[in-house]
PQR file of N, CA, C, O and H, with PARSE charges and radii, in Angstrom:
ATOM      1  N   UNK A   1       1.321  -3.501   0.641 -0.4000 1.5000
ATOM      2  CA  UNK A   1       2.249  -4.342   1.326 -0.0000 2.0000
ATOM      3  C   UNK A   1       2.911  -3.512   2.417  0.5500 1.7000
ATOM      4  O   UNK A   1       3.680  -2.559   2.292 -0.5500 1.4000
ATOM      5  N   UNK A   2       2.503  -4.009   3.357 -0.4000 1.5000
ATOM      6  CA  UNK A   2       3.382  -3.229   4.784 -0.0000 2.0000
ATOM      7  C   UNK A   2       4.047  -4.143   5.703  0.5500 1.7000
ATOM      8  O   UNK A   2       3.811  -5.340   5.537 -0.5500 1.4000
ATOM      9  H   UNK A   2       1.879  -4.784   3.459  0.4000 1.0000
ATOM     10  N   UNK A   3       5.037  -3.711   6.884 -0.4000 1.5000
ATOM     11  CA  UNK A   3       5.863  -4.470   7.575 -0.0000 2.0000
ATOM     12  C   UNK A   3       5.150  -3.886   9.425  0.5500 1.7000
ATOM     13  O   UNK A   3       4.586  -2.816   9.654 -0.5500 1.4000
ATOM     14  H   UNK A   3       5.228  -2.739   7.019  0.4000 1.0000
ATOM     15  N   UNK A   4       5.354  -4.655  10.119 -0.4000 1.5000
ATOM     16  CA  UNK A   4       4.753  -3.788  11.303 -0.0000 2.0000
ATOM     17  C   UNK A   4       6.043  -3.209  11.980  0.5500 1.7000
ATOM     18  O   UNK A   4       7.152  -3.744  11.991 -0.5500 1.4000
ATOM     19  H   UNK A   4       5.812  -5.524   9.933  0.4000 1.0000
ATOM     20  N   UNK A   5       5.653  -1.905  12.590 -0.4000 1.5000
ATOM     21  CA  UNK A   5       7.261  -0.995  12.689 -0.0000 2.0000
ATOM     22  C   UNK A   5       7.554  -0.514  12.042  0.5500 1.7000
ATOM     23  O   UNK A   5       8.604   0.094  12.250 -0.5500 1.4000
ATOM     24  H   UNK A   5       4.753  -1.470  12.581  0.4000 1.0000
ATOM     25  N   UNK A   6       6.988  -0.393  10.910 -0.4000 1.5000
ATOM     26  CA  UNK A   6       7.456   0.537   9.502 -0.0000 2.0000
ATOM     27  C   UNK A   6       6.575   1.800   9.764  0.5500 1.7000
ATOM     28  O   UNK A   6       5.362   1.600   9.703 -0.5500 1.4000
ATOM     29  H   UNK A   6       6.135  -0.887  10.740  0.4000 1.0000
ATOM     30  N   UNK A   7       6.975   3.019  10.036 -0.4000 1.5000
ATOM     31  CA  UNK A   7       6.616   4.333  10.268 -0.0000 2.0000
ATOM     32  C   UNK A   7       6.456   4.804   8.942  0.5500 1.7000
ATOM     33  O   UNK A   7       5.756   5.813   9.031 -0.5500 1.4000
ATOM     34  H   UNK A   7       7.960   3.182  10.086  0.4000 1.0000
ATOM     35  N   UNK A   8       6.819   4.536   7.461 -0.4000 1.5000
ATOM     36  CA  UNK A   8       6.355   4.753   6.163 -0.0000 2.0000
ATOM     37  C   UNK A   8       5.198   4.310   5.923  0.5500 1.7000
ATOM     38  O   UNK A   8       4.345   4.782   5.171 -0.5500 1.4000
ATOM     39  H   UNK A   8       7.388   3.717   7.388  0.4000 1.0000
ATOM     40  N   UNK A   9       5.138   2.797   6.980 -0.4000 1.5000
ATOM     41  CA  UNK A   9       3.830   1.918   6.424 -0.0000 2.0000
ATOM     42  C   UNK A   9       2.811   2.375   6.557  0.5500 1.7000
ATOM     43  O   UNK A   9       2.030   2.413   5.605 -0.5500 1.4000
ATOM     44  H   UNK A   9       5.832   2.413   7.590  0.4000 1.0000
ATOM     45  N   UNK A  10       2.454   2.920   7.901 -0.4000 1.5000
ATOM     46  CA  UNK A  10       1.837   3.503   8.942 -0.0000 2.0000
ATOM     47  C   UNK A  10       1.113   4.906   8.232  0.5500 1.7000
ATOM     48  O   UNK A  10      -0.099   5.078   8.100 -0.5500 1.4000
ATOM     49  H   UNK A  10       3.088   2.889   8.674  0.4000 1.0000
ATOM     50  N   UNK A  11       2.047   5.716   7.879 -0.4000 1.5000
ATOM     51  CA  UNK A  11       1.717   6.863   6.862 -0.0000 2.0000
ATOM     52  C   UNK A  11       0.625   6.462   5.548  0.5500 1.7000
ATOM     53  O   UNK A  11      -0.520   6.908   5.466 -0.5500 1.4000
ATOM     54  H   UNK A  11       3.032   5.577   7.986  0.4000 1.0000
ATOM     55  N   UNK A  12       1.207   5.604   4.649 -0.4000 1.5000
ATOM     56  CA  UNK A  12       1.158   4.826   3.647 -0.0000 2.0000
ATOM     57  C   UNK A  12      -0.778   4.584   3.935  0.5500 1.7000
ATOM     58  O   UNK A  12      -1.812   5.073   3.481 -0.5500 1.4000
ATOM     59  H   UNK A  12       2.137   5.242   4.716  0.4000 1.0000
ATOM     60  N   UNK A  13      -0.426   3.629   4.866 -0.4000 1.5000
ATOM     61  CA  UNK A  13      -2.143   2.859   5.036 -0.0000 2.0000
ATOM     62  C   UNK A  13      -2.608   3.983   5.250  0.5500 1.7000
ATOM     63  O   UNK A  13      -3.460   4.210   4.390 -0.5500 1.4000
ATOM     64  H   UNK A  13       0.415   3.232   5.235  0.4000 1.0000
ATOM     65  N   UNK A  14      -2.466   5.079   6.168 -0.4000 1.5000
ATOM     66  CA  UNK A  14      -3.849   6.051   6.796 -0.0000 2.0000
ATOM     67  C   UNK A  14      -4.002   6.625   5.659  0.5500 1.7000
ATOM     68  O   UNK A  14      -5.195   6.799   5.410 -0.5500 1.4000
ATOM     69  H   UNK A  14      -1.774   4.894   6.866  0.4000 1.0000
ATOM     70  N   UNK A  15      -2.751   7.287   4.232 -0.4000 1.5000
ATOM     71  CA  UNK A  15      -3.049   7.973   3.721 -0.0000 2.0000
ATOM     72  C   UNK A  15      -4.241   6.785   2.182  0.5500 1.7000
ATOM     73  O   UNK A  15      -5.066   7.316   1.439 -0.5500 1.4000
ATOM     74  H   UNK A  15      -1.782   7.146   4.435  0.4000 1.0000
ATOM     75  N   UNK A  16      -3.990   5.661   2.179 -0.4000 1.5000
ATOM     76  CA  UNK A  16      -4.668   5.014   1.295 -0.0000 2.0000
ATOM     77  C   UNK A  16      -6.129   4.517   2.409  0.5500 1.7000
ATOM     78  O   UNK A  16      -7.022   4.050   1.703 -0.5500 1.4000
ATOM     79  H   UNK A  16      -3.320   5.230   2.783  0.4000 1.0000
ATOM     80  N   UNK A  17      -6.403   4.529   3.508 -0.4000 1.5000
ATOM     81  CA  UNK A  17      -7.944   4.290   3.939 -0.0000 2.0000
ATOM     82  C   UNK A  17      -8.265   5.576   3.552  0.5500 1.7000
ATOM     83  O   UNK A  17      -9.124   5.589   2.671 -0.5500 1.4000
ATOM     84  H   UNK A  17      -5.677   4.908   4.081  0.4000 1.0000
ATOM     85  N   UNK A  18      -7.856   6.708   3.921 -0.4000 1.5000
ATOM     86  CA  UNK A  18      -8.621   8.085   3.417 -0.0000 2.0000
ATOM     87  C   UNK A  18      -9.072   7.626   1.995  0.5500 1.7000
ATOM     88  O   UNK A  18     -10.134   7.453   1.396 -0.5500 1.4000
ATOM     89  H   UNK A  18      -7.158   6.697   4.637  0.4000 1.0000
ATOM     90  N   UNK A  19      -7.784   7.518   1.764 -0.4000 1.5000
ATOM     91  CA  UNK A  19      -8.630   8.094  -0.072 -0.0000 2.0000
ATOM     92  C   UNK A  19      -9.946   7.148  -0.588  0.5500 1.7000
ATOM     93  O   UNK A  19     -10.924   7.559  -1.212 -0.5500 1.4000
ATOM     94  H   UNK A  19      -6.921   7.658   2.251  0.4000 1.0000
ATOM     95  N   UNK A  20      -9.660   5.690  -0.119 -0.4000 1.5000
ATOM     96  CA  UNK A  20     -10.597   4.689  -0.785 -0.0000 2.0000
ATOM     97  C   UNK A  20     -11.627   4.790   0.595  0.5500 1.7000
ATOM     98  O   UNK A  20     -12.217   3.762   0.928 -0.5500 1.4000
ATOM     99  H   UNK A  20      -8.865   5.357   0.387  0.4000 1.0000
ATOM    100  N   UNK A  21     -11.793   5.841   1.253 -0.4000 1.5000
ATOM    101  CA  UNK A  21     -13.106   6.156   2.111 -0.0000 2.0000
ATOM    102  C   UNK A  21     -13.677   6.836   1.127  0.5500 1.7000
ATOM    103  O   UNK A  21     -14.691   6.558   0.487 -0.5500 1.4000
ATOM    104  H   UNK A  21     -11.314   6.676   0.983  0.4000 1.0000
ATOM    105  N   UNK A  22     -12.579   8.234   1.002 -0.4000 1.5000
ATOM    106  CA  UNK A  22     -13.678   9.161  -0.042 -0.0000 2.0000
ATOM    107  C   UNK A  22     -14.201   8.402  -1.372  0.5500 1.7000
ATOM    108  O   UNK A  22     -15.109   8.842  -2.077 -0.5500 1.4000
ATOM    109  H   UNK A  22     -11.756   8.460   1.521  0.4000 1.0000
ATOM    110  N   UNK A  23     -13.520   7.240  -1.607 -0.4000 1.5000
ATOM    111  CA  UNK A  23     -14.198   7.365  -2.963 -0.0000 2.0000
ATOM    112  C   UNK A  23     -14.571   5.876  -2.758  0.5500 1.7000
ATOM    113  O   UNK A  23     -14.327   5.167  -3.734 -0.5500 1.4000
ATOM    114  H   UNK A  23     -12.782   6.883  -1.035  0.4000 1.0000
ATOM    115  N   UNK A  24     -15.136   5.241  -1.637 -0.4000 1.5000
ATOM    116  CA  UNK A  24     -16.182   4.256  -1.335 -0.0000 2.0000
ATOM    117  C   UNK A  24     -15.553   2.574  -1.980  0.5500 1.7000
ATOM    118  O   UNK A  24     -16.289   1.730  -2.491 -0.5500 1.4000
ATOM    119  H   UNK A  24     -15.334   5.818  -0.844  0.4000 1.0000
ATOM    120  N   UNK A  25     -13.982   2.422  -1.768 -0.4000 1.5000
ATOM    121  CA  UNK A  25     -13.458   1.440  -1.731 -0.0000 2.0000
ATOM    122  C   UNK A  25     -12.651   0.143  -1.096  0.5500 1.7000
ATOM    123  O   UNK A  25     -11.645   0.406  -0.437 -0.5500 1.4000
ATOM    124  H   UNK A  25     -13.385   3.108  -1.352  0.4000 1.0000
ATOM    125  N   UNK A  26     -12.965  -0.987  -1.226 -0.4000 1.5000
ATOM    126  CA  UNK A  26     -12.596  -1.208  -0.073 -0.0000 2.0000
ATOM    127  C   UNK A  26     -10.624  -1.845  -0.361  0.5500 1.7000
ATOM    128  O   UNK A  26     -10.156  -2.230  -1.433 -0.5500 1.4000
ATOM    129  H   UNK A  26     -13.783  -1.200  -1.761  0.4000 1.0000
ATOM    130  N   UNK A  27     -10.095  -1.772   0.609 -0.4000 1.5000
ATOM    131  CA  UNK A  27      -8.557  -1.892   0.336 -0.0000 2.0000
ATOM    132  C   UNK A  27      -8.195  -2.583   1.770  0.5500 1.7000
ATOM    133  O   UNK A  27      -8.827  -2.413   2.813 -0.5500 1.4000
ATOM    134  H   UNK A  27     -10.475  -1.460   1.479  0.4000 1.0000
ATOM    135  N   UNK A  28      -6.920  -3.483   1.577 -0.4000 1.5000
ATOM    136  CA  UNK A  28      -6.188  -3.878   2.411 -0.0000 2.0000
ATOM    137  C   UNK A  28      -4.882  -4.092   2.488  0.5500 1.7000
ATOM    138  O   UNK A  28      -4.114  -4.218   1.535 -0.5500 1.4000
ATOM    139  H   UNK A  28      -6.407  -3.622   0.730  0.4000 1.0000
ATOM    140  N   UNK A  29      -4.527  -4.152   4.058 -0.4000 1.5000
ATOM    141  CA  UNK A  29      -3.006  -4.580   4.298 -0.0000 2.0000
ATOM    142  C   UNK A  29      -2.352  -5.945   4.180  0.5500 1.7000
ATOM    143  O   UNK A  29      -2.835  -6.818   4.901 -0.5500 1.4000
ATOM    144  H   UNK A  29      -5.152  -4.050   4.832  0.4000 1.0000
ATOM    145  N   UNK A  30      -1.452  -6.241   3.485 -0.4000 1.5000
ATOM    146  CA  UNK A  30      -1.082  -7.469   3.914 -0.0000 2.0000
ATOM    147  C   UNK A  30       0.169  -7.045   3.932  0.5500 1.7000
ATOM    148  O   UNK A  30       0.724  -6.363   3.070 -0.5500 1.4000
ATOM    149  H   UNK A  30      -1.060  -5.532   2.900  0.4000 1.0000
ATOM    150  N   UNK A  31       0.799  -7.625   5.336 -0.4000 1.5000
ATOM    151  CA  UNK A  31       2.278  -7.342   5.823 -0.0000 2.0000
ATOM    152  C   UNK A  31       3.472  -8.556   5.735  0.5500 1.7000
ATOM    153  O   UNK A  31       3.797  -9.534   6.408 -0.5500 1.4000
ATOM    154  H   UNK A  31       0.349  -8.179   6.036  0.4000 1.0000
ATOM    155  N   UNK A  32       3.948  -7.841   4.405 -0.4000 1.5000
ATOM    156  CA  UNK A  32       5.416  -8.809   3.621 -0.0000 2.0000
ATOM    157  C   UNK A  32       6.056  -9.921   4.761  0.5500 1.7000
ATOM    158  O   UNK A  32       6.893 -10.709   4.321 -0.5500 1.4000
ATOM    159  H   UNK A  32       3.683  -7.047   3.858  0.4000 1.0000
ATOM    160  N   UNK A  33       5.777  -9.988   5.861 -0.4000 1.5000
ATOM    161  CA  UNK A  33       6.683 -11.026   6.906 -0.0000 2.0000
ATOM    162  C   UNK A  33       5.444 -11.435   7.134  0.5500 1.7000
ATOM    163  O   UNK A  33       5.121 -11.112   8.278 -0.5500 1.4000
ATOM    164  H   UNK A  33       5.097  -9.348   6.218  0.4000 1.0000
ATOM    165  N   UNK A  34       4.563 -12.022   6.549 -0.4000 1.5000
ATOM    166  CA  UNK A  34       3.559 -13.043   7.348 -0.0000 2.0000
ATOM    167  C   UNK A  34       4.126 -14.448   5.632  0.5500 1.7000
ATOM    168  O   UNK A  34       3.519 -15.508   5.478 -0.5500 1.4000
ATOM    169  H   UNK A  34       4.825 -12.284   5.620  0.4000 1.0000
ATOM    170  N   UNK A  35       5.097 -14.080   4.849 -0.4000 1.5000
ATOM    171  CA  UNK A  35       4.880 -14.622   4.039 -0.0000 2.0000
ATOM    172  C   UNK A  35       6.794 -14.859   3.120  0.5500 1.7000
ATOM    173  O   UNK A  35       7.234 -14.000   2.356 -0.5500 1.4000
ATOM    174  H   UNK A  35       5.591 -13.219   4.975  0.4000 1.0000
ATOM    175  N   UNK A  36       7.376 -15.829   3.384 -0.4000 1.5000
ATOM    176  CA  UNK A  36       8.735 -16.060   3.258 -0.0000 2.0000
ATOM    177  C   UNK A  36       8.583 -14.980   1.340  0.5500 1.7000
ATOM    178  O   UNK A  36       9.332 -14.024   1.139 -0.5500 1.4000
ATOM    179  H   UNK A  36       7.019 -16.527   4.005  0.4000 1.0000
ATOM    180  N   UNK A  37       7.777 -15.329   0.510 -0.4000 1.5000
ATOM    181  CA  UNK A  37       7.891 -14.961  -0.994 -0.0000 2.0000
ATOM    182  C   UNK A  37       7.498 -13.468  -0.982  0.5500 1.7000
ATOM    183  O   UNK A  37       8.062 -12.525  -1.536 -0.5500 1.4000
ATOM    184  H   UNK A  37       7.169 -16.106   0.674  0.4000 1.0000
ATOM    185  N   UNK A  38       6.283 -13.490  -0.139 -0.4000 1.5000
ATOM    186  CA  UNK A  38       6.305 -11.362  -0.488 -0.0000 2.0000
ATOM    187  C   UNK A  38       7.010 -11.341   0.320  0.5500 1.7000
ATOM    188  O   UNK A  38       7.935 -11.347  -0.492 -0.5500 1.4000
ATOM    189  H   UNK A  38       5.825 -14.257   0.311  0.4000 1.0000
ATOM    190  N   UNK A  39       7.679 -11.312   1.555 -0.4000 1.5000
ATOM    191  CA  UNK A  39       9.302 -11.165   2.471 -0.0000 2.0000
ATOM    192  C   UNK A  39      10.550 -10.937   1.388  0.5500 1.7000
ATOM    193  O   UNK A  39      11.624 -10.354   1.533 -0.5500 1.4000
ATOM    194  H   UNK A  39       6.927 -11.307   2.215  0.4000 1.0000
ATOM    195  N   UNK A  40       9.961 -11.646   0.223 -0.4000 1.5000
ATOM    196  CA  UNK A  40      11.368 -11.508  -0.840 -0.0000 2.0000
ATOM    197  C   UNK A  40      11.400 -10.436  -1.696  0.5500 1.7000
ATOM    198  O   UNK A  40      12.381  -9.733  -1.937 -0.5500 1.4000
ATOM    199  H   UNK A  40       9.088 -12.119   0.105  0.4000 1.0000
ATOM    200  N   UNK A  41       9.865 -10.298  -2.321 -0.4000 1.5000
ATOM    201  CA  UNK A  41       9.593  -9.449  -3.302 -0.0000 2.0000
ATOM    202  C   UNK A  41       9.306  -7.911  -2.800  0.5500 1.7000
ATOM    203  O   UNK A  41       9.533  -6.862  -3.403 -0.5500 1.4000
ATOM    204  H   UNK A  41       9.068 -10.869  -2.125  0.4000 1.0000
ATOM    205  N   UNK A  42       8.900  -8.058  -1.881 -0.4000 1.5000
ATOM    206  CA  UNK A  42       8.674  -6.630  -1.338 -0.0000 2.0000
ATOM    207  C   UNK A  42       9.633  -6.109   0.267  0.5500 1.7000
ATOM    208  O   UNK A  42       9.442  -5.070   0.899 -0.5500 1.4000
ATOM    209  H   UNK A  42       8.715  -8.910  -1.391  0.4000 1.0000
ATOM    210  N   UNK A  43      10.296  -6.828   0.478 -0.4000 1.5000
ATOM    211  CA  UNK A  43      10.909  -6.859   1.467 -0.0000 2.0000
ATOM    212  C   UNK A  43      12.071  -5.281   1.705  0.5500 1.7000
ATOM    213  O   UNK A  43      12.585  -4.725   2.676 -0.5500 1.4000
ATOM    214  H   UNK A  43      10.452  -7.672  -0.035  0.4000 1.0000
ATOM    215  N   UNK A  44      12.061  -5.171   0.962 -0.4000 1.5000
ATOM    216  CA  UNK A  44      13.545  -3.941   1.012 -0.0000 2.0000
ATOM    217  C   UNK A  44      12.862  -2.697   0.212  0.5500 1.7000
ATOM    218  O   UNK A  44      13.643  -1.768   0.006 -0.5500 1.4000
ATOM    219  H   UNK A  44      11.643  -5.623   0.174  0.4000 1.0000
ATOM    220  N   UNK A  45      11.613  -2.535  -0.243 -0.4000 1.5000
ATOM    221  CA  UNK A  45      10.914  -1.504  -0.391 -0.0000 2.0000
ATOM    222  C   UNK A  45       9.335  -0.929  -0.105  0.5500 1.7000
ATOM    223  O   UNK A  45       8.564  -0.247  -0.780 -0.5500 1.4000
ATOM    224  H   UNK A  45      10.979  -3.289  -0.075  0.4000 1.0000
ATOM    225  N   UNK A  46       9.254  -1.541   1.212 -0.4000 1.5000
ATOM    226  CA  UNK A  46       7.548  -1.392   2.138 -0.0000 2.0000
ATOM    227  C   UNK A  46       7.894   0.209   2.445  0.5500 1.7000
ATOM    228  O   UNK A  46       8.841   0.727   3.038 -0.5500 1.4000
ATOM    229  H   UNK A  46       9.880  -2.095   1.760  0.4000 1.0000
ATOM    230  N   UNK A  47       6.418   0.915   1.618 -0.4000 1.5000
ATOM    231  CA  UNK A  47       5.244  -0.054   1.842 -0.0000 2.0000
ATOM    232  C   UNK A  47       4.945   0.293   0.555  0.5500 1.7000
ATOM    233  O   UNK A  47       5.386   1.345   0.093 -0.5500 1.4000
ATOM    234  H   UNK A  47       5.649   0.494   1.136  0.4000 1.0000
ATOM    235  N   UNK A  48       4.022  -0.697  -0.313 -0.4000 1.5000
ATOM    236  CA  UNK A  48       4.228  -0.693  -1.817 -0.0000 2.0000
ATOM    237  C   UNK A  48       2.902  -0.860  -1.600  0.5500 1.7000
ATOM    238  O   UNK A  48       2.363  -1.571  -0.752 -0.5500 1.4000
ATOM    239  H   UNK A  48       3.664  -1.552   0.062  0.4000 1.0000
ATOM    240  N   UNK A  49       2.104   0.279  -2.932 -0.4000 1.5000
ATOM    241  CA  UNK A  49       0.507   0.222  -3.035 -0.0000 2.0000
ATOM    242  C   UNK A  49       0.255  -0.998  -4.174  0.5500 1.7000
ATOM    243  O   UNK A  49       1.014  -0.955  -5.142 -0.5500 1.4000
ATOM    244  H   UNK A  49       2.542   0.856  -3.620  0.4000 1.0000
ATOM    245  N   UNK A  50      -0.444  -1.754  -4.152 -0.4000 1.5000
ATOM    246  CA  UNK A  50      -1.003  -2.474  -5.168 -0.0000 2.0000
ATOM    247  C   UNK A  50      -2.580  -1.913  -5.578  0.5500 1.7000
ATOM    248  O   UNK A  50      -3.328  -1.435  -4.725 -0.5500 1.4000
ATOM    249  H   UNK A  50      -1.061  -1.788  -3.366  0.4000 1.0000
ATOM    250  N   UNK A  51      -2.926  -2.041  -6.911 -0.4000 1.5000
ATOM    251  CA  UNK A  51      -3.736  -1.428  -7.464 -0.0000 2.0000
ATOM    252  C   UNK A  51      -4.146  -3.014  -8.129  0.5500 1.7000
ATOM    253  O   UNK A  51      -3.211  -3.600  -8.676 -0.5500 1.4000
ATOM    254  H   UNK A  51      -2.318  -2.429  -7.604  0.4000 1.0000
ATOM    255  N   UNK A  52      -5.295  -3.609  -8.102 -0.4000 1.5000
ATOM    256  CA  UNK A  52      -5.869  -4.484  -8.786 -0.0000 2.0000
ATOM    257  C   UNK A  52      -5.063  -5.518  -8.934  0.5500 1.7000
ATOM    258  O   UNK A  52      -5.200  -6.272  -9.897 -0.5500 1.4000
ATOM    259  H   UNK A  52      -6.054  -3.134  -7.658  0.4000 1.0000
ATOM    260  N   UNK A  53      -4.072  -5.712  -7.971 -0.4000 1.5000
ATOM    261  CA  UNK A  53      -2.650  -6.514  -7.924 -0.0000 2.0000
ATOM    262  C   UNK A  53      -1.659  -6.122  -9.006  0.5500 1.7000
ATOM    263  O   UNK A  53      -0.843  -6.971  -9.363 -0.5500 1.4000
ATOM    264  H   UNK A  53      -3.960  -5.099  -7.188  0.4000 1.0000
ATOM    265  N   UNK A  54      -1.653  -5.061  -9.496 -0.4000 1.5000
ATOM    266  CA  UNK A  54      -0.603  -4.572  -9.943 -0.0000 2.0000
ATOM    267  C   UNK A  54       0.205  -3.073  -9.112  0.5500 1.7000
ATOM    268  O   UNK A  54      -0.317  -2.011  -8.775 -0.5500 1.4000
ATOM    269  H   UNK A  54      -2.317  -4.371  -9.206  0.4000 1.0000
ATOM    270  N   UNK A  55       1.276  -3.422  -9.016 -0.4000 1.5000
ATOM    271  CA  UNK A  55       2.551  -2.466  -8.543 -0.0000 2.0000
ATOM    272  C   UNK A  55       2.267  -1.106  -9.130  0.5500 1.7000
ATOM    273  O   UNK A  55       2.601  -0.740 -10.257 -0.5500 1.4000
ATOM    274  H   UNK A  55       1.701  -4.285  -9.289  0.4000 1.0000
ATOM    275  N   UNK A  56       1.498  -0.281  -8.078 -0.4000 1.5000
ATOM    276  CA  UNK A  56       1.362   1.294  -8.435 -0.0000 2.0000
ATOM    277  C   UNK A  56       2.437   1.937  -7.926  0.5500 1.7000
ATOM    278  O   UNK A  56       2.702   3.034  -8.417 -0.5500 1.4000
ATOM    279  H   UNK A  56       1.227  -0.578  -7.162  0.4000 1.0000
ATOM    280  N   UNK A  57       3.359   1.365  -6.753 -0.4000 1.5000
ATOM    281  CA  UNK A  57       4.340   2.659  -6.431 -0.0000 2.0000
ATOM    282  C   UNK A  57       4.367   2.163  -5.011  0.5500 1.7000
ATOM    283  O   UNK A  57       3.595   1.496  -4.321 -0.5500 1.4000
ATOM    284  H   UNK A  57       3.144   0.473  -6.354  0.4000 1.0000
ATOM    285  N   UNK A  58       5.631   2.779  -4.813 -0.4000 1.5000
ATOM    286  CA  UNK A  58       6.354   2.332  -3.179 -0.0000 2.0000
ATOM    287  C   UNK A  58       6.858   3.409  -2.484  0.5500 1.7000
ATOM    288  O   UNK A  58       7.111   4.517  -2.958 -0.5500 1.4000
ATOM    289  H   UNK A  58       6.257   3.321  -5.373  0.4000 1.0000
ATOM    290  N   UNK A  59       6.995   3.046  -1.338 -0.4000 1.5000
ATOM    291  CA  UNK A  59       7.398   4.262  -0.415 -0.0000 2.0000
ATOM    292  C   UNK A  59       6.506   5.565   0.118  0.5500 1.7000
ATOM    293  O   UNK A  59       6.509   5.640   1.347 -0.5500 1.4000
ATOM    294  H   UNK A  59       6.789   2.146  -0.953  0.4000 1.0000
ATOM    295  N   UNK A  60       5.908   6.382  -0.412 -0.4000 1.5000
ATOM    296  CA  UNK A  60       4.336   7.182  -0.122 -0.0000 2.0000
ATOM    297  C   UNK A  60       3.661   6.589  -1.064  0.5500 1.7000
ATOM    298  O   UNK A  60       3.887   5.657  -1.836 -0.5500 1.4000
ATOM    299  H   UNK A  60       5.905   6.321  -1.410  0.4000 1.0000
ATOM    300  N   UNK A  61       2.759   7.324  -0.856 -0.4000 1.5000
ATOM    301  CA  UNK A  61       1.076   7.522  -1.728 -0.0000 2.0000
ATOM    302  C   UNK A  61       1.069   8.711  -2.529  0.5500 1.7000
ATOM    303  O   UNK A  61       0.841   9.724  -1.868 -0.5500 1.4000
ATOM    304  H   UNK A  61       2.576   8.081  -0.230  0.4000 1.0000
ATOM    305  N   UNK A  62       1.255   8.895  -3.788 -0.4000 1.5000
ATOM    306  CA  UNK A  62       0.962   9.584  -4.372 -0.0000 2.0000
ATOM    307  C   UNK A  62      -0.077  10.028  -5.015  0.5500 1.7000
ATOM    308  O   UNK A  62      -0.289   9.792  -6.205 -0.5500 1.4000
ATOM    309  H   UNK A  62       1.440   8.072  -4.325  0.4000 1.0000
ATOM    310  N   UNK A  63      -1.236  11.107  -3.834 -0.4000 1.5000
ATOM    311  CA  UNK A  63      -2.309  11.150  -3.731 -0.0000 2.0000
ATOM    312  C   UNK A  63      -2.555  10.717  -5.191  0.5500 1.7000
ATOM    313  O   UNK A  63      -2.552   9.560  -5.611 -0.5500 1.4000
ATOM    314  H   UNK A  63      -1.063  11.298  -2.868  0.4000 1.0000
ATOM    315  N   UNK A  64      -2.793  11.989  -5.975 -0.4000 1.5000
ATOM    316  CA  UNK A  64      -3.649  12.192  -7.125 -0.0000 2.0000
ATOM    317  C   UNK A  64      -3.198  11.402  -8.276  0.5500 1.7000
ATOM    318  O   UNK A  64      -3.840  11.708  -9.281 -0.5500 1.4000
ATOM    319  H   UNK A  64      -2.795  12.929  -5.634  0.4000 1.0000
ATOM    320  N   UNK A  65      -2.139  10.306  -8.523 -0.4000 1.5000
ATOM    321  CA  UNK A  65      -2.105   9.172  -9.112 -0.0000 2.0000
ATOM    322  C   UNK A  65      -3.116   8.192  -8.545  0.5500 1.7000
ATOM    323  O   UNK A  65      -3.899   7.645  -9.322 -0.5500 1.4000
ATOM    324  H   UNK A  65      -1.617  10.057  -7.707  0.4000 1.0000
ATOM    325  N   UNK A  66      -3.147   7.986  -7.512 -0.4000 1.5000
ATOM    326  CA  UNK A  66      -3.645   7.131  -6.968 -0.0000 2.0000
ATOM    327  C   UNK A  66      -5.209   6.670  -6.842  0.5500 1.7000
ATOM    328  O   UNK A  66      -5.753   5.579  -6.674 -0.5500 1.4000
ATOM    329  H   UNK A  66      -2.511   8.431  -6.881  0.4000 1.0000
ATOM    330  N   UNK A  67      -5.806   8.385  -7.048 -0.4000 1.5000
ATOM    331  CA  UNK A  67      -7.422   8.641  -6.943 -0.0000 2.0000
ATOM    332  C   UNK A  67      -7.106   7.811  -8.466  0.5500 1.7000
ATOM    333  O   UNK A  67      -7.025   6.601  -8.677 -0.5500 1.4000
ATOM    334  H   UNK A  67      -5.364   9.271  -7.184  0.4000 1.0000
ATOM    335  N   UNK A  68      -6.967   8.979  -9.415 -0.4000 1.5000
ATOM    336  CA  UNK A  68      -6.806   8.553 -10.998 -0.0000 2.0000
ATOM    337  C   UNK A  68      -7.110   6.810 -11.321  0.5500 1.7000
ATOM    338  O   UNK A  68      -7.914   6.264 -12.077 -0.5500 1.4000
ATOM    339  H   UNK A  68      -7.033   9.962  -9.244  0.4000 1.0000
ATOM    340  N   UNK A  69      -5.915   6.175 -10.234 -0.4000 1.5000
ATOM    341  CA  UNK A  69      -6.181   4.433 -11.061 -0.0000 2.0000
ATOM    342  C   UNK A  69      -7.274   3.719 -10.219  0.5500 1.7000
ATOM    343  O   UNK A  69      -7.763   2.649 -10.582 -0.5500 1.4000
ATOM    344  H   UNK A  69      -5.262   6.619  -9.620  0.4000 1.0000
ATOM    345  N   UNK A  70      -7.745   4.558  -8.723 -0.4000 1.5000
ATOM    346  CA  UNK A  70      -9.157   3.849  -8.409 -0.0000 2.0000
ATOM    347  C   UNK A  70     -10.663   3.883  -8.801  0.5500 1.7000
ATOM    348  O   UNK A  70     -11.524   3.028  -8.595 -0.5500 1.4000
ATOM    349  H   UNK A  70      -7.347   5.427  -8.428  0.4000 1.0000
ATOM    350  N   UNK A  71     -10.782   5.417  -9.585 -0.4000 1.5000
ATOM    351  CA  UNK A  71     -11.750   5.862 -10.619 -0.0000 2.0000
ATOM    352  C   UNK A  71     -11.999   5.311 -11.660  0.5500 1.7000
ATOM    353  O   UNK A  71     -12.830   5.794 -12.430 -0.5500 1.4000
ATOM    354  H   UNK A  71     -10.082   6.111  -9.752  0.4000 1.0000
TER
END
């Protein structure tokens, strides 16, 4: 979940396309203001990784958690 203008977000995505390059996955953005309900839920803590649609963690990427729950 990212916002556009968000310089965390920005970090966030390049550092999650790396990782699910190296390890041959595919992942996407969807940015909390295209949508009044994720605007609510995620709104005051972008950019938040989802993992299989569950809430892995907000604000960076914490690489080597992150390899861990896409393996």
């Amino acid at each position: 979940m990212t916002r556009q203008g968000c310089h965390a977000c920005e970090v966030a995505e390049s550092d999650v396309a790396r990782v699910c390059a190296d390890l041959g996955v595919d992942w996407s953005a969807v940015d909390v203001d295209s949508d009044p309900e994720l605007r609510a839920e995620y709104g005051d803590r972008v950019p938040v990784i989802l993992v299989d649609d569950a809430e892995h963690g907000y604000w960076k990427v914490e690489e080597d958690r992150l390899r861990a729950a896409l393996t």
